[in-house]
C-alpha positions as CSV (number, residue, x, y, z in Angstrom):
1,X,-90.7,35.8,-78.8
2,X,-87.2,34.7,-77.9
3,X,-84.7,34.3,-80.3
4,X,-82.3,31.3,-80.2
5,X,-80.1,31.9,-83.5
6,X,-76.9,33.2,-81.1
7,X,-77.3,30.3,-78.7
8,X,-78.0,27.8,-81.8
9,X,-75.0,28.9,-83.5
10,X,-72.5,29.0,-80.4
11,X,-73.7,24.8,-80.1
12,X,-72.5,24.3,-84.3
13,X,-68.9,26.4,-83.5
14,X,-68.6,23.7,-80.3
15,X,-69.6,20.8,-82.2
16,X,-67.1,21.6,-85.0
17,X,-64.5,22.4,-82.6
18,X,-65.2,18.9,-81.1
19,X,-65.4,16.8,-84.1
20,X,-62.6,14.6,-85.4
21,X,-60.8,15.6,-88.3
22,X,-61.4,13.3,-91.5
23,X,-59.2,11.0,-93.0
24,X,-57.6,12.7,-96.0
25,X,-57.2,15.7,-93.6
26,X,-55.1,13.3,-91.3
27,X,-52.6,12.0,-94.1
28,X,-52.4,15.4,-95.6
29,X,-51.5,16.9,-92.2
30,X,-48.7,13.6,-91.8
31,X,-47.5,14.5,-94.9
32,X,-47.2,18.0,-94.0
33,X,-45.0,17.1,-90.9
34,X,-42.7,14.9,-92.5
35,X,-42.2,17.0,-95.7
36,X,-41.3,20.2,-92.9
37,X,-39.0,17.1,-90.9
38,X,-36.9,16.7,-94.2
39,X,-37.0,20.4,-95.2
40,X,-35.6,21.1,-91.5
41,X,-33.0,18.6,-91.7
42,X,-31.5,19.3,-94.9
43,X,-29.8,23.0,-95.9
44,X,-29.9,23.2,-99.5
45,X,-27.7,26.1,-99.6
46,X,-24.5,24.7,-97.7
47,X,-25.5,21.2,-98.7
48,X,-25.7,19.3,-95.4
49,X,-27.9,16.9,-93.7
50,X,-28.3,17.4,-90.0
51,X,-25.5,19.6,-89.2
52,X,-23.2,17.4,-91.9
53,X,-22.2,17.2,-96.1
54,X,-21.4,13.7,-97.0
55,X,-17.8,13.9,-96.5
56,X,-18.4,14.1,-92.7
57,X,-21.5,11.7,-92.9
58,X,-18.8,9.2,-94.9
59,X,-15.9,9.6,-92.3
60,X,-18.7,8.7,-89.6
61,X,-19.8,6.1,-90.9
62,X,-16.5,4.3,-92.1
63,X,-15.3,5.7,-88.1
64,X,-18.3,3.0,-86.2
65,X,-17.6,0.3,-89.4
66,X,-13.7,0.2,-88.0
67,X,-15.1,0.5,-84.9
68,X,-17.5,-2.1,-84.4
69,X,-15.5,-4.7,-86.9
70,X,-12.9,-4.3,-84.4
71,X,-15.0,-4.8,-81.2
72,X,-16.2,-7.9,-83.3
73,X,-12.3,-9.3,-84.2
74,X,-11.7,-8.7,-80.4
75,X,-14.7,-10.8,-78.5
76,X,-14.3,-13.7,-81.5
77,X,-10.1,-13.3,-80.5
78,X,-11.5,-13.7,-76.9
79,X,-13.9,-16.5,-77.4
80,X,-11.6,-18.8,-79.5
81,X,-8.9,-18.2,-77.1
82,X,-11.4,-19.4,-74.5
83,X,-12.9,-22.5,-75.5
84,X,-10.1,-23.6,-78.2
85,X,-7.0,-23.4,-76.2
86,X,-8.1,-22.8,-72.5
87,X,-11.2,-25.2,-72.9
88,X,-10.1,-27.8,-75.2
89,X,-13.2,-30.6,-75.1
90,X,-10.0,-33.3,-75.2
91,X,-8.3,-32.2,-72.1
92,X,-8.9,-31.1,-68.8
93,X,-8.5,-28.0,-67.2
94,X,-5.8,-28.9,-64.9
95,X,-2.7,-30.9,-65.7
96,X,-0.3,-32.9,-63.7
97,X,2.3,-29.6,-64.0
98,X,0.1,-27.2,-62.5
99,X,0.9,-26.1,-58.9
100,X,-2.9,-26.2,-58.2
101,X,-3.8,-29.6,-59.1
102,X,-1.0,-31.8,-58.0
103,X,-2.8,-34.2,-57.3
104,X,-6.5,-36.0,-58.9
105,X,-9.3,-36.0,-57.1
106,X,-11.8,-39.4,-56.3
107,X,-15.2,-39.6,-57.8
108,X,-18.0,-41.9,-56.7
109,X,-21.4,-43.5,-57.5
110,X,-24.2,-43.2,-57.4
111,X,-25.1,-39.5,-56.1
112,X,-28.9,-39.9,-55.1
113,X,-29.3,-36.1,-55.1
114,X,-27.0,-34.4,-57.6
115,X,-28.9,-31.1,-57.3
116,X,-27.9,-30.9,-53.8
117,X,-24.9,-32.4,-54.1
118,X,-25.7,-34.5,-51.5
119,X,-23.5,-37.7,-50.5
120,X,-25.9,-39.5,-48.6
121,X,-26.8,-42.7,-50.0
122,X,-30.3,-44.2,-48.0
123,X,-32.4,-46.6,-49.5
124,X,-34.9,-49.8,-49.1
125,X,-33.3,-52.8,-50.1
126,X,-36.9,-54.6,-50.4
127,X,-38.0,-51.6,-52.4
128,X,-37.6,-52.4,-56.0
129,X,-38.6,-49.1,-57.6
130,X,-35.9,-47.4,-55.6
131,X,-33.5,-50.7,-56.1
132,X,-34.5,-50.0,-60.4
133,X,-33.9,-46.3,-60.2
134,X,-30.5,-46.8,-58.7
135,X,-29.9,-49.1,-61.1
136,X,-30.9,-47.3,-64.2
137,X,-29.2,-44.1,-62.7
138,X,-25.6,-45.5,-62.3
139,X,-25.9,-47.3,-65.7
140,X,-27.3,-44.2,-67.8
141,X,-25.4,-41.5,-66.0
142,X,-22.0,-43.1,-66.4
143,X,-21.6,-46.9,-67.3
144,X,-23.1,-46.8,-70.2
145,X,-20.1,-45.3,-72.0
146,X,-18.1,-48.0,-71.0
147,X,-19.9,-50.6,-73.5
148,X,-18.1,-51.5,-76.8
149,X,-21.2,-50.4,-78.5
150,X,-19.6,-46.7,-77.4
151,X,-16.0,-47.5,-78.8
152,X,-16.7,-49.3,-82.2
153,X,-15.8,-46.4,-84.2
154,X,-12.5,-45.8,-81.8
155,X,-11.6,-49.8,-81.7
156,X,-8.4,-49.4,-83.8
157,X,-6.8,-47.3,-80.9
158,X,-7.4,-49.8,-77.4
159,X,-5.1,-52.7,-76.8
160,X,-5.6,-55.4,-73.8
161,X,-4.1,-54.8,-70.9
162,X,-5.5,-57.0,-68.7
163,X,-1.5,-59.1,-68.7
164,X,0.4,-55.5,-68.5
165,X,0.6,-53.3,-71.3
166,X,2.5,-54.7,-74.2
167,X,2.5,-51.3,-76.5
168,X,4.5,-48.0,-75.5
169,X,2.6,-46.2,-77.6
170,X,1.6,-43.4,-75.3
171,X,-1.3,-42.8,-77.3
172,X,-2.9,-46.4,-77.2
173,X,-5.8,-47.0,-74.9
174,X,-5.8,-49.8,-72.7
175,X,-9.5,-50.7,-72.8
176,X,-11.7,-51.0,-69.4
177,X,-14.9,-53.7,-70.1
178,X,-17.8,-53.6,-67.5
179,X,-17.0,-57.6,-67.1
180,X,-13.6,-56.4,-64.6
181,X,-16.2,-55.0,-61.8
182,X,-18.0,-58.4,-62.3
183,X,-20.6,-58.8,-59.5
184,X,-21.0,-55.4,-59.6
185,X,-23.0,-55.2,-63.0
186,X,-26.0,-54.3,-64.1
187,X,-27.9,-57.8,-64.5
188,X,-27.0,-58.0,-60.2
189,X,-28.6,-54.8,-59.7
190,X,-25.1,-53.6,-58.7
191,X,-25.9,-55.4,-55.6
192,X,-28.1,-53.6,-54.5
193,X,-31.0,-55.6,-54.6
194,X,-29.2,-58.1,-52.2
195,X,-28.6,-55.5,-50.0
196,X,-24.5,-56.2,-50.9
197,X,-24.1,-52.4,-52.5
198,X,-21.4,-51.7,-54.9
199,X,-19.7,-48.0,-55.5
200,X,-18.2,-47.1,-58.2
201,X,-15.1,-45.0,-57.8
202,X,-13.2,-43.2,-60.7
203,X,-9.7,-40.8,-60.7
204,X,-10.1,-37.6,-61.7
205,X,-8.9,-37.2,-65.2
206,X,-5.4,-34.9,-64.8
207,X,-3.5,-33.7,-68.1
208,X,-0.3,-35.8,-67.7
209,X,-0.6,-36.9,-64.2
210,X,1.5,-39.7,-63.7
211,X,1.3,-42.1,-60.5
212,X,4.4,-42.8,-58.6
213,X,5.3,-46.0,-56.8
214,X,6.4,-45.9,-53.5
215,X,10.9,-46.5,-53.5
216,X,10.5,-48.7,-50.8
217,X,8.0,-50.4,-48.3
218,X,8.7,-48.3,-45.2
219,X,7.7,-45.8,-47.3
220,X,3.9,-47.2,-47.8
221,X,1.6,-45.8,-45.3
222,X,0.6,-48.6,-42.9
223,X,-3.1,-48.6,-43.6
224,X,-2.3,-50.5,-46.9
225,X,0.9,-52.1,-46.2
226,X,-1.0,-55.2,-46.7
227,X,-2.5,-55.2,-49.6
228,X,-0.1,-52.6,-51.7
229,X,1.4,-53.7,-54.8
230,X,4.1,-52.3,-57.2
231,X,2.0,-50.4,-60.5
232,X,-0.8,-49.6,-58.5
233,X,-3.0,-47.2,-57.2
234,X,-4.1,-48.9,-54.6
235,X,-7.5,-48.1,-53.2
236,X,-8.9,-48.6,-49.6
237,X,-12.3,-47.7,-48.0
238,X,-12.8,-47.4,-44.5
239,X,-15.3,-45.7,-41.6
240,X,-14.4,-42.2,-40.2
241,X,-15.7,-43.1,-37.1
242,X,-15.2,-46.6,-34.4
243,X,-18.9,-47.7,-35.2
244,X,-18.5,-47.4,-39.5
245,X,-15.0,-48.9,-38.9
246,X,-16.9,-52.1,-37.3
247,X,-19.5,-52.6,-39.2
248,X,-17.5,-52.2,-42.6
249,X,-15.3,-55.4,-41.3
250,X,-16.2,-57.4,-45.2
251,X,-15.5,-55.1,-48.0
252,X,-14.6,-56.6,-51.9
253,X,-13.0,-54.5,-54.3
254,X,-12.6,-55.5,-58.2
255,X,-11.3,-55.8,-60.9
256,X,-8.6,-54.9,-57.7
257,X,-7.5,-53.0,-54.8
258,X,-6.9,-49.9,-57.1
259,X,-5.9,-48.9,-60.4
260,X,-3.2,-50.0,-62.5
261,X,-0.9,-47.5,-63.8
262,X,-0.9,-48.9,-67.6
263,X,-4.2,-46.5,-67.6
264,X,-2.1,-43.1,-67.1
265,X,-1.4,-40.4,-68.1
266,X,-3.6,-39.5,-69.9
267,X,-3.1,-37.1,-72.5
268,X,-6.3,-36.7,-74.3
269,X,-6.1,-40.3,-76.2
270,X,-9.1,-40.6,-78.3
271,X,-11.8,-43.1,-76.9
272,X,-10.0,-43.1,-73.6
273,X,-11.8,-44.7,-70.7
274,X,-10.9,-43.9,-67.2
275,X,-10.6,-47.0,-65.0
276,X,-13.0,-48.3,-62.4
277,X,-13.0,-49.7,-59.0
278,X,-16.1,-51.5,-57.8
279,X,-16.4,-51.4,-53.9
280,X,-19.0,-54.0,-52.6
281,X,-20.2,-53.3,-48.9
282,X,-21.2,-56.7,-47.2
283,X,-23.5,-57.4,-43.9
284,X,-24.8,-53.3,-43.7
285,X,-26.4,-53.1,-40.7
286,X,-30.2,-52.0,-40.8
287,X,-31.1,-48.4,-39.8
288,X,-27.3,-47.3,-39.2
289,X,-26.0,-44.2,-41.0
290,X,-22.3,-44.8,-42.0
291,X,-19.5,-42.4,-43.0
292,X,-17.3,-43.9,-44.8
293,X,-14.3,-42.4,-46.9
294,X,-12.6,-44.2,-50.1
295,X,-8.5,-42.9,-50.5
296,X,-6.2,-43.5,-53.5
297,X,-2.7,-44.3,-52.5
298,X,0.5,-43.9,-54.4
299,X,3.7,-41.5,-53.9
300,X,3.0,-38.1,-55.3
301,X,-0.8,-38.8,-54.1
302,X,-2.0,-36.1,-51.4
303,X,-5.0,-36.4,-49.3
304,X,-7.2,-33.1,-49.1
305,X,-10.8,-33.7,-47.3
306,X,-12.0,-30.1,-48.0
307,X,-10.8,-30.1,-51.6
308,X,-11.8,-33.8,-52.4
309,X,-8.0,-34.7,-53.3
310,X,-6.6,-38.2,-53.4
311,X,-10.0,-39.4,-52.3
312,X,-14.2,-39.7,-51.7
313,X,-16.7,-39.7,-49.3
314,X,-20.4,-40.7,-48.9
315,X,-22.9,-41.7,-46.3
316,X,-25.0,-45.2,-46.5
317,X,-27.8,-46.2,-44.6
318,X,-29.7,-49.3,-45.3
319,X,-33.7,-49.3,-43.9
């Protein structure tokens, strides 16, 4: 008869091989491991832990302390450096001394597609979504700051200019009201419902920019010989090309042609405002894409199409 005992107990040696070790044989084996990890690491004899006694362990550790306290004195040195003195929230970047920014530059609204920084203004004039969305845009984006609602915790520091300004307190703000670009306010749509648009331009803010008047009227450029005045920046929009030039024959600007230099410099003045110039286009013609370019004028003022300096562009078209 055949005998299985040999092949019965060569399948118990495999399954015991095979089996899992228990749980209490698992911690006791972990605990074997890490008690031979901390017998390894530390030499009794000489007293050292990992190669080192504690006077080696204490000078490494007081070493990265110095180290890294040092690295952390450096990058707060850096940062407040950075946004305290180089980017102070009261003052711009660039100030009427600096070689690179002799002159301000000309901003406009609205910008239909700030994303991609596009200048081309097209709209519906019938279209009273798009009419309400310019609307709203302008007046949330930007105007809104300029209602006394904004200033009544700043009120103590504006004074009137609207006669000249009576204070030579440099750091008095002569106050801009919405009311000085009056048609072009928000209750008229900004005239844009009427199909009569109206841009807003602003001057770049420059650190202690000061306008200059011209010494003399030869001295005026000819383009706004008529309509220059002493104290002003004076402001004209016209077409870059014969067909804009013809069609842009009725233009109004308010509260002026320009800006009045009892707004400048500006040197950080609490609550300060920079003045507007409302530019209301009249008779558009339908389905023609104008280029048209908005200049300031004055003296030290120098005109820069690539860098934007002294003046503004955009394109209208009116379906």
């Amino acid at each position: 008869m055949y005998d299985n005992s040999l092949e019965k107990k060569l399948k118990l040696e495999k399954r015991v091989r095979t089996e899992p070790p228990s749980q209490k044989e698992g911690i006791s084996g972990l605990c074997q491991t890490i008690n031979q990890f901390f017998i390894n690491s530390y030499d009794a004899e000489k007293k050292e832990l990992w190669g080192r006694n504690y006077i080696r362990w204490l000078q490494l550790i007081g070493f990265y302390i110095c180290f890294y306290a040092g690295l952390a004195c450096f990058f707060s040195a850096v940062w407040f450096t950075w946004f305290r003195v180089i980017l102070n929230a009261d003052d711009p970047i660039y100030s009427g001394e600096d070689g690179m920014a002799w002159t301000p530059g000309v901003s406009h609204i609205p910008i239909l597609d700030p994303e991609r920084k596009s200048t081309l203004i097209r709209y519906v004039r019938s279209n009273e979504t798009q009419v309400g969305m310019i609307r709203e845009m302008m007046y949330q984006d930007f105007l809104s700051g300029y209602e006394p609602a904004e200033w009544t915790s700043e009120n103590g520091n504006f004074i009137d200019c609207t006669e000249g300004r009576t204070d030579p307190d440099i750091e008095k703000v002569c106050e801009f009201k919405l009311d000085y670009i009056r048609p072009c306010v928000y209750e008229d749509d900004y005239g844009w419902w009427e199909g009569e648009p109206c841009i807003i331009l602003k001057l770049n803010r420059i650190n202690n920019w000061e306008p200059e008047n011209y010494e003399s009227i030869d001295e005026v450029p000819e383009e706004i010989r008529d309509v220059w005045k002493p104290d002003v920046i004076t402001v004209k929009c016209f077409g870059t090309d014969p067909v804009t030039n013809e069609s842009l024959a009725d233009i109004a600007y308010y509260p002026q042609q320009g800006w009045s230099f009892d707004y400048f410099p500006f040197v950080g003045q609490q609550g300060y405002k920079s003045p507007l110039v409302a530019v209301q286009l009249f008779n558009l013609p339908h389905r023609s894409l104008l280029f048209i370019t908005c200049r300031a004028y004055t003296k030290n003022m120098i005109h820069h199409p690539v860098y934007g300096l002294g003046q503004t562009r955009f394109e209208i078209i009116s379906d």
